[in-house]
C-alpha positions, 0 to 999 in steps of 0.5 A: 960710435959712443963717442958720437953719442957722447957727442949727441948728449952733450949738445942735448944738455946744451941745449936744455941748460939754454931752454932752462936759463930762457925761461928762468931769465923770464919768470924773474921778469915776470915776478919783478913786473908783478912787484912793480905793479905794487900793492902786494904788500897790502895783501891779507890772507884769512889768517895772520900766518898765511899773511906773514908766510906770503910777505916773506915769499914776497921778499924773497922774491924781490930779492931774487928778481933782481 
C-alpha cells in the first residue's frame, strides 16, 4: 500500500512540475512579447530611483526571456 502512495505521489509531482514549466514557458513569452512591443525603456516613474529600479528589472527581463 505505501508503495502505491508513493506511486501516486510521484506521478502527483509530475504532473505539477509539467503544469509549472507550462506556465513559466508562457510568462517568458509574454514578457518577451511585452519587450517587443518597445518603448519600455522610455518609461519614467516619479522619482529617479524608482526609474533605474524598473530599467534594471527590465534588463533582467530581457535577459531571462530568452
Amino acid at each position: 500500500m505505501d508503495n502505491l502512495f508513493e506511486q501516486f505521489a510521484n506521478i502527483s509531482k509530475a504532473h505539477a512540475y509539467d503544469i509549472l514549466a507550462e506556465q513559466v514557458k508562457e510568462l517568458k513569452e509574454v514578457i518577451k512579447q511585452l519587450i517587443e512591443a518597445g518603448d519600455l525603456e522610455d518609461l519614467e516613474f516619479t522619482t529617479p530611483a524608482d526609474t533605474l529600479k524598473f530599467k534594471l528589472i527590465l534588463k533582467r527581463a530581457k535577459i531571462l526571456s530568452i
